[in-house]
LUMNUKOL-292186 format. One record per residue: x, y, z of N, C-alpha, C in turn. Coordinates in steps of 0.2 Angstrom, whole numbers, plus 5000, padded with zeros to 4 digits. Example, Ala and Ser with C-alpha at 12.3 -4.5 7.8 and 13.67 -1.06 7.14 Angstrom:
REM LUMNUKOL-292186
506649725039506249785039506649845039;506449895035506849955036506450005039;
REM end
This chain:
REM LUMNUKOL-292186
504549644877504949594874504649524873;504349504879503949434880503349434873;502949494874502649484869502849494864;503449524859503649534851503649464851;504249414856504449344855503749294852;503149314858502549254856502449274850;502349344849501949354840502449324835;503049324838503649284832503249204830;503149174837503049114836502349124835;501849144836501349144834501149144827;501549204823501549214817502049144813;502549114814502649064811502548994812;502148984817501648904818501348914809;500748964809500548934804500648934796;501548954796501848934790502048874790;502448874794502748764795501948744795;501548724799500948704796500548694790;500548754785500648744779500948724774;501548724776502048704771502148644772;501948594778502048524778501448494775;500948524776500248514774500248494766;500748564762500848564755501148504753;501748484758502148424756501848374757;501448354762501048294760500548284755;500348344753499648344747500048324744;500848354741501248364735501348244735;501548254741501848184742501248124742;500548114741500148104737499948094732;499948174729499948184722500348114718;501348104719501648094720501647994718;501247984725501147904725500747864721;500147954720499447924714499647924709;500347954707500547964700500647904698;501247864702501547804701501147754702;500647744708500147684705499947684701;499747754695499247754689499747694684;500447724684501047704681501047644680;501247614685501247544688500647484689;500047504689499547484688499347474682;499247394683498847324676499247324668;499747364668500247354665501047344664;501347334660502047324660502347394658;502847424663502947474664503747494658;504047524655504647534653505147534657;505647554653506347534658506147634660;506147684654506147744657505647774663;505147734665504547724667504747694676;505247644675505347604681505947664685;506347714680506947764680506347804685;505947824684505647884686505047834692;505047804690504547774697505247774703;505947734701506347754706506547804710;506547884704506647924707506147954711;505447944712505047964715505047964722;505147894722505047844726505747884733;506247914729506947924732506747994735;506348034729506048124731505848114738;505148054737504848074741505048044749;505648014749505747994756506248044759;506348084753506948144756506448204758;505748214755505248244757505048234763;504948184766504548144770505248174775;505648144775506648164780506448234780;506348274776506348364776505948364782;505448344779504748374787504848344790;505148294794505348274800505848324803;506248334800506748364799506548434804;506148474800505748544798505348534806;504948484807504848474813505048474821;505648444819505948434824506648504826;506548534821507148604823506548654823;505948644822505348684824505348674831;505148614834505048604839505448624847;506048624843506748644848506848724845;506848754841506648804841506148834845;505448814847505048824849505348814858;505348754859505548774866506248804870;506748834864506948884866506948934867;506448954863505849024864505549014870;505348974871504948944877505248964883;505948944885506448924891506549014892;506649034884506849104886506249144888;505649144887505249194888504949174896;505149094898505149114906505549124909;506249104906506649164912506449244912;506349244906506149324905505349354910;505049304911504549334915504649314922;505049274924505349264932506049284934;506149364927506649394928506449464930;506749514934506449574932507049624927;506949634922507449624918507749724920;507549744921507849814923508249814929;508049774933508549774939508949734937;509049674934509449614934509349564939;508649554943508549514949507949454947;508049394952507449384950506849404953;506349384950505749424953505449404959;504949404962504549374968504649284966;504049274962503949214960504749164960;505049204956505649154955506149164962;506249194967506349214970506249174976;505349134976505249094980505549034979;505449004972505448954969506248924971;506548964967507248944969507648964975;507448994980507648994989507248914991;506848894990506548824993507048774989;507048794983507548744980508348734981;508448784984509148784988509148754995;508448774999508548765005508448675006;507948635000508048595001508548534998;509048564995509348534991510148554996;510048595002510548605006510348595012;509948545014509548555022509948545029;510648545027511248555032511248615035;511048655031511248735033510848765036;510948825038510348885042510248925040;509548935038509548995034509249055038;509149115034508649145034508349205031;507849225031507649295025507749345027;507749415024507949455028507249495019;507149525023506649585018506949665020;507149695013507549775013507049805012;506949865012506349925008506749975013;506850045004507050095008506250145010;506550155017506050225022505650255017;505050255013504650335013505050335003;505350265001505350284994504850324988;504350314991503950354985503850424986;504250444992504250524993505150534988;505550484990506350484988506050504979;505550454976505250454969505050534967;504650544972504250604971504550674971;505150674974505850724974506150724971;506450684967506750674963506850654956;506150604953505850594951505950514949;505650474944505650394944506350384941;506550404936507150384934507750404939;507650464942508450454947508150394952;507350364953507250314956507350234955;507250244948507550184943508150154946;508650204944509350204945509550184951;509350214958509350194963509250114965;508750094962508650024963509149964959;509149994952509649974948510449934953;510550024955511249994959511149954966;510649974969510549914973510649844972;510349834965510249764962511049744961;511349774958512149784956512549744963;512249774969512649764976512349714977;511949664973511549604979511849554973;512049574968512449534964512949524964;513449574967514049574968514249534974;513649544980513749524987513549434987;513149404984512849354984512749314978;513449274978513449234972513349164974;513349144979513049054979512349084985;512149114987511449154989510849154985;510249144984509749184984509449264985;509249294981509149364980508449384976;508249424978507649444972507149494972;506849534970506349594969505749594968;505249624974504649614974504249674972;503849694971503449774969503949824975;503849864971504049944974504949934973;504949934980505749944982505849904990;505549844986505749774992506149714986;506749704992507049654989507249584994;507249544993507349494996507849424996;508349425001508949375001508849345006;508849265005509049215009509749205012;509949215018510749195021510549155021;511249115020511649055024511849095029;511949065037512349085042512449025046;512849035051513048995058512849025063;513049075066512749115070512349175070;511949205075511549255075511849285072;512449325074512749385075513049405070;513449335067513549355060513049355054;512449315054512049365051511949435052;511649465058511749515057512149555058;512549535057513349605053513149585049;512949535043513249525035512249595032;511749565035511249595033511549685035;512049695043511949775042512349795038;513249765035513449765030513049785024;512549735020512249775015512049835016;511549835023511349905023511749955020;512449945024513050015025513150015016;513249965012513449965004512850005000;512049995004511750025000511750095001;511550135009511750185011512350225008;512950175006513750215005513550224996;512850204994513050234986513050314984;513450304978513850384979512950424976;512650374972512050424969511650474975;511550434984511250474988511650524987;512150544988512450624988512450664984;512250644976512150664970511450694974;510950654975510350684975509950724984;510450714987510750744993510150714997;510050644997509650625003509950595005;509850575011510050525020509450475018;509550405014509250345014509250305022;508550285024508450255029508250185026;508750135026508650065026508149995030;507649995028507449975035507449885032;507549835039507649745036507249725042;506949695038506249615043506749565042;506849515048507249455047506749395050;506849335047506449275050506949245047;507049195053507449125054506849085048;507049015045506748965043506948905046;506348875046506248805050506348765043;507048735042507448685036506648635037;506448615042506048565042505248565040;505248615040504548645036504548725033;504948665027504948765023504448795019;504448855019503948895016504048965016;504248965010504749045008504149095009;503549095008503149135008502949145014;502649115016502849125024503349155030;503849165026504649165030504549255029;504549245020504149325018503849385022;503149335023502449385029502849405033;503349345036503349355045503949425045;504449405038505149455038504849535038;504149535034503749615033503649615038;503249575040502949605048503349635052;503949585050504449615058504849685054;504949715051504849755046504549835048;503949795048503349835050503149865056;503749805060503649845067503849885070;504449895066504949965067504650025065;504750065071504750135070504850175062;504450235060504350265056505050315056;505950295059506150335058506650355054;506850415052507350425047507950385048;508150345050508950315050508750235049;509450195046509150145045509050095050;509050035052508749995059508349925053;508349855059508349805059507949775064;507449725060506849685068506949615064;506949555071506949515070506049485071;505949435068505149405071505449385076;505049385080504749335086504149295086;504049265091503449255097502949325097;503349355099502749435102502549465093;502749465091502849495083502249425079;502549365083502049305078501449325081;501149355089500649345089500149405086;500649465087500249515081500049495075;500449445075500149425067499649365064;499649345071498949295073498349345075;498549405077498049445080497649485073;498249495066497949545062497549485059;498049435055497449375052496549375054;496849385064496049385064495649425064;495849475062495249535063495649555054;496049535051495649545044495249495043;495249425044494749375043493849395043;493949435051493249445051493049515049;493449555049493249625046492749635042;492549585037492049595031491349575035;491549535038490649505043490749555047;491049575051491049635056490649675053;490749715049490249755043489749745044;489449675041488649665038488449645046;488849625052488549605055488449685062;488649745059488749795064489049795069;489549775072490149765075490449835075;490649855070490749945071490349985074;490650005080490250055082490350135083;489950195080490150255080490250285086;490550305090490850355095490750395094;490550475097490550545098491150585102;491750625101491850635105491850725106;491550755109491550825109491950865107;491750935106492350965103492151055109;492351075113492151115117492351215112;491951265115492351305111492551335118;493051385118493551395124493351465125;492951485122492451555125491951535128;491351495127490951495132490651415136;491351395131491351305137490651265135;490251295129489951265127489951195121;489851155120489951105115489751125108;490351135104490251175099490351135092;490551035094490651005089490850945090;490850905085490850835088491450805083;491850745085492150695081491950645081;491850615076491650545075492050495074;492150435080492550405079492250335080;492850275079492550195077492850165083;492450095086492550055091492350015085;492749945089492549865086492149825092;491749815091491349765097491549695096;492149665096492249605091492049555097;491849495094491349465098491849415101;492549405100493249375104493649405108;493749465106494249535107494149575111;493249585112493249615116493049705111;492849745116492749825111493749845111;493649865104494449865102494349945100;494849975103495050065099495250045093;495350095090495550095082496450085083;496750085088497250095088497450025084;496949975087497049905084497049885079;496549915075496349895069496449965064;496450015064496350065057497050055057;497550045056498450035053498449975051;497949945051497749875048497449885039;496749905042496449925036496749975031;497150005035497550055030498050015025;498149975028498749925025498349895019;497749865022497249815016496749855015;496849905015496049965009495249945012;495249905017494549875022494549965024;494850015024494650055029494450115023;494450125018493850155013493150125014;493050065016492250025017492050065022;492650075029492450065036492250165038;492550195032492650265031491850275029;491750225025491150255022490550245024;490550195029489950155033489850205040;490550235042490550295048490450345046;490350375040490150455038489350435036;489050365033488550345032488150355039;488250335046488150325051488150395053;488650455054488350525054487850535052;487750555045487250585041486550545046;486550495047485950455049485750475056;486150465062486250515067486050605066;486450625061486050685061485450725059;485250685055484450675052483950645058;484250615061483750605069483750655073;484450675074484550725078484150795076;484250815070483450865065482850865066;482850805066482150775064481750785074;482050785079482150755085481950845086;482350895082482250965088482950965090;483550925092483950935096484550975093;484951005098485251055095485951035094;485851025087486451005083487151035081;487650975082488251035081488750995075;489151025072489450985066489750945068;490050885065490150825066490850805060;491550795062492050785059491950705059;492050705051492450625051492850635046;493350585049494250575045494050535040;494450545034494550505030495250475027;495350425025495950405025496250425017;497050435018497150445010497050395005;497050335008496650285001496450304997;495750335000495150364996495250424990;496050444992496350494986496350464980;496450394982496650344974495950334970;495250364972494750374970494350414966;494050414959493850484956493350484960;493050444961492250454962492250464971;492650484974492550484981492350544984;492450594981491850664983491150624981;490950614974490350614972489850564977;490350514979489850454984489750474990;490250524995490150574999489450595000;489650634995488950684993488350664993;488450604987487850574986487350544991;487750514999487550495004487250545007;487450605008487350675011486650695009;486650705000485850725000485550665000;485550585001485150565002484750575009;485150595016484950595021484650675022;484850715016484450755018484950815022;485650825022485950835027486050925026;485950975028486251065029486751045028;487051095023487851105022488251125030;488751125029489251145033489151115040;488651035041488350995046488950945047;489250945042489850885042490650915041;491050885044491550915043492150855039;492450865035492950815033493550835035;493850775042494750795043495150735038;495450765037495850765032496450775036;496950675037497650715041498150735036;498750795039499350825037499450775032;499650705034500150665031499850655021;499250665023498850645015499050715009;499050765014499350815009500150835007;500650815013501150855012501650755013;501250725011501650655010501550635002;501050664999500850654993501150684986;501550644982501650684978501250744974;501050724974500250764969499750814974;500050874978499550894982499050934976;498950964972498651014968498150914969;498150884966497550844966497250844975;497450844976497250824985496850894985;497350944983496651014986496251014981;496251004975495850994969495050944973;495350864977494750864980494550884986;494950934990494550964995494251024992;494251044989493751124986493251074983;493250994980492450974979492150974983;492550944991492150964995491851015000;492051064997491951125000491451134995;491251134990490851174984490351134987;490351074988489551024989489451034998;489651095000489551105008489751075012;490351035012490751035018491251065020;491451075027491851115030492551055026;493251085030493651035027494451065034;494551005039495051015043495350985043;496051015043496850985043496950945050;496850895051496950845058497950835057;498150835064498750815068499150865065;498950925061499550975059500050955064;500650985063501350975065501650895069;501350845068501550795069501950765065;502450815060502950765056503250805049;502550805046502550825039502550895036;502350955041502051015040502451045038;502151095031502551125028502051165024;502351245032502151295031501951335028;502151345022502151375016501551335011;501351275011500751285007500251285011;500151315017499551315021499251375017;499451445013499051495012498651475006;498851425003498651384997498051325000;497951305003497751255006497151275009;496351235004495851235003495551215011;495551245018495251225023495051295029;494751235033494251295036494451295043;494851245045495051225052495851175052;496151225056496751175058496851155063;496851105064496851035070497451045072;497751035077498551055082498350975084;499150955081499150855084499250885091;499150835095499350845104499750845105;500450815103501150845104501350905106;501150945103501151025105500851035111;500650985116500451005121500850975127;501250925123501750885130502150915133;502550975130502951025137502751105136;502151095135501651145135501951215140;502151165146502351195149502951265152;503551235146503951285142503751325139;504251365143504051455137504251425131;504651415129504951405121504251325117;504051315120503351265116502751335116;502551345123502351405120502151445117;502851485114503051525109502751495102;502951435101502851405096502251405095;501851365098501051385097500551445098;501051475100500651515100500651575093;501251555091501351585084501051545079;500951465079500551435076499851455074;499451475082498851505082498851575078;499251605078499151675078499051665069;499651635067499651635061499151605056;498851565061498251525059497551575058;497551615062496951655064497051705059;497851745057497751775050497551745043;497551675044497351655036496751635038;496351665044495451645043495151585045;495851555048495551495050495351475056;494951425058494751415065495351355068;495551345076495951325076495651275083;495951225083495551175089496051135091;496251125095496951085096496551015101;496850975100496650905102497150855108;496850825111497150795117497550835124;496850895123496750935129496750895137;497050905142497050855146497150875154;497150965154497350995159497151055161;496851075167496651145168497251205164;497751195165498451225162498251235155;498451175151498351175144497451215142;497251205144496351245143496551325142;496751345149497051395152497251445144;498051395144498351435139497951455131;497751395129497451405124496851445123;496451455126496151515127496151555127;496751595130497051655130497651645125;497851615122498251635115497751625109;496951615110496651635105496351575099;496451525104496151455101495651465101;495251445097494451415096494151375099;494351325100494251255102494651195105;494151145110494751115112494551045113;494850995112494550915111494950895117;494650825120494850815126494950775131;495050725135494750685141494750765145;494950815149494750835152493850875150;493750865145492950875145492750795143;492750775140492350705138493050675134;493050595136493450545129492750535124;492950485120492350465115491950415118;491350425119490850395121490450375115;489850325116489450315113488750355112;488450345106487950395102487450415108;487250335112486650385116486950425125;487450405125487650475129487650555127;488250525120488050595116487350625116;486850595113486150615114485950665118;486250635126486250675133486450735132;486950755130487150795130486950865124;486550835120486350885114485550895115;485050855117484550835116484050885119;484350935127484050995128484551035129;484751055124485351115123486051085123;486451125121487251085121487451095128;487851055131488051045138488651105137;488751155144489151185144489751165151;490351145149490651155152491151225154;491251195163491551255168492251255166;492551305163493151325160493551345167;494151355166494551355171494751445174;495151475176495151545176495851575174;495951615168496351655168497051655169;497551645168498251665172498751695167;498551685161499051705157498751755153;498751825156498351895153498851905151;
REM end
């Protein structure tokens, strides 16, 4: 719509421009006549008739384009006023959009700086799975009526929309508490829309809230802080609400800093690869390794990834940091070859970002032969959540069989941790299923047991090799074993160590560890 408008005016600037151009030539034309007329002789009376009325034309000519001008002009910035509300509007929802949404919450809050405010940030739980089920237009609508309810609800308020299915309203309040009730009231108006029941989901409403300092405002700011607290909240099905804090501000002094440095960390090596064994459960011999990432950050101190990978997944740094640790294998194993040492396959994860990529098998690969690497040396884990969170699985296994064809192995990490759904596993392009550790926390119950152990079995019908991870007990070893596990990851055999430990242990044959005895024949 914004574009038809400009090409409107686009295409008629340069008629008015012509045609006033014409009127001046013409009104020239016009004046030269009449000096001719009037010039070094005595003019007649018909002569003086017609010099008068010229004279009258041309100043009605001259009033026209003034005229022509000036209803141009306010025409012109009518189209103007409208084509910015029209882009600081989001005109499907009927909300303002981000930009206009800051603009005019600061201009409320400083034209009311008696008041107390604050922001609150909406986004419903896991919308793009709600999209992918149902499809965009029942998604559309869903948002639609949202918008509908923040109209209804907030008429001298501040309100507005930002990508996806985030909206954003500034309270007025007095007390805590009544803000929030008026924030869980909307939840319960969005939640009570009759269309969830049409399309038979249980919507999880999640709200980041941040107070504003009247005295230093900055809506953008209030924003980050309302996500983050947002962001702090649990990943669960039901709706729920977080306030920023202090503890919340300082995470968010913590992530600035290590996005800040993250790109120098890179070039400066900072990242460092971990090994962490993978045992097989017949002869306690080391039959595999995972590769994982430490930050040696030079303030922080060595940081686990717990710190930072939920970071870069968030800001796409973790496709660099993906590709600089699978870089970092291949290199490792080509010494290890080159070395004589008895080498075993080596998993590294990759994150689903990397889905949003055509070329992310070819670059893999093309790292692969530059080192030189034997197929089936490398293994790609691949967690649960990338395939059965993604709308589009056939493309997800579309690029695990690339890499399968170009000799990699290909393993499902943290199965059953949330998303699994059994029924596409005989479809699913892989060679190893990873058991999240959960499945091991009341291992000790018959009824966990049963579970896994039917897990395994069914697993070992479709061919696959089965390794379960955050092994941690003579108990847990015990049972896996004898219900047919393959493998097992661990502190009770190694955490992740660094490369030249691992060396130690591969350099004159693979280290076997003393497996436990028996109990469950």
């Amino acid at each position: 719509m914004n574009k038809i408008n400009n090409d409107k005016i686009l295409k008629f600037t340069p008629l008015i421009k012509r045609f006033i151009t014409i009127v001046l030539i013409g009104t020239l034309i016009i004046i030269f006549s009449i000096i001719r007329i009037i010039g070094g002789r005595e003019i007649t009376y018909s002569e003086w008739m017609l010099t008068l009325f010229n004279f009258i034309f041309i100043a009605m000519i001259i009033g026209l384009c003034f005229f022509i001008i000036k209803v141009y002009r306010s025409f012109k910035k009518n189209i103007y006023n409208k084509l910015k509300n029209l882009e600081q509007s989001d005109i499907l929802y009927n909300v303002r959009n981000k930009f206009k949404f800051i603009v005019d919450a600061e201009e409320h809050i400083n034209n009311n700086i008696e008041k107390r405010y604050a922001l609150a940030h909406y986004d419903i739980n896991k919308f793009s799975i709600i999209n992918n089920s149902v499809g965009y237009k029942i998604g559309d609508e869903i948002l639609m009526q949202i918008g509908m309810i923040l109209n209804d609800n907030f008429v001298n308020e501040v309100f507005g929309k930002a990508e996806g299915d985030n909206f954003f309203v500034l309270f007025e309040y007095s007390e805590q508490d009544e803000l929030v009730s008026r924030i869980k009231n909307i939840t319960e108006k969005i939640e009570g829309l009759d269309i969830w029941n049409e399309v038979n989901i249980k919507p999880a409403i999640m709200a980041g809230i941040c107070f504003i300092d009247n005295e230093n405002v900055d809506v953008r700011s209030a924003i980050d802080k309302a996500i983050f607290a947002k962001g702090d909240l649990k990943s669960e099905y039901k709706s729920s609400y977080a306030i920023y804090n202090d503890s919340i501000g300082n995470n968010l002094i913590e992530v600035k800093k290590l996005e800040d440095g993250m790109y120098g960390a890179l070039e400066r090596n900072e990242f460092e690869v971990y090994m962490q064994p993978k045992v097989d459960l017949k002869t306690g011999e080391i039959s595999g390794a995972e590769a994982l990432v430490r930050w040696n950050h030079p303030e922080l101190g060595l940081l686990n990834p717990i710190r930072f990978i939920p970071i870069f997944e968030k800001n796409g740094f973790i496709t660099k940091l993906d590709k600089f640790v699978f870089e970092q294998v291949c290199l490792y194993l080509r010494n290890w070859l080159n070395l004589g040492y008895y080498v075993v396959p080596v998993s590294v994860n990759v994150s689903r970002i990397h889905f949003l990529n055509a070329n992310f098998v070819h670059d893999y690969n093309k790292i692969k032969e530059n080192y030189n690497i034997p197929d089936n040396l490398i293994e790609i884990e691949i967690t649960e959540s990338v395939v059965f969170s993604n709308e589009k699985e056939d493309e997800v296994f579309t690029v695990m069989r690339k890499f399968r064809n170009d000799g990699f192995d290909i393993s499902m990490d943290d199965f059953g941790s949330g998303y699994s759904c059994l029924g596409l596993l005989k479809d699913m392009p892989i060679d190893t299923l990873k058991l999240d550790k959960i499945f091991l926390e009341h291992i000790e119950d018959y009824s966990s047991q049963i579970i896994v152990n039917n897990i395994v079995n069914m697993a070992k019908n479709l061919n696959l090799n089965v390794i379960s991870e955050g092994v941690e007990t003579d108990m847990q070893v015990d049972f896996l074993r004898d219900i047919g596990c393959d493998m097992a990851q661990g502190f009770i055999f190694e955490k992740p160590i660094p490369i030249s430990e691992f060396n130690a242990l591969i350099c004159n044959g693979r280290k076997k560890y003393k497996l436990p005895t028996s109990e469950y024949v």
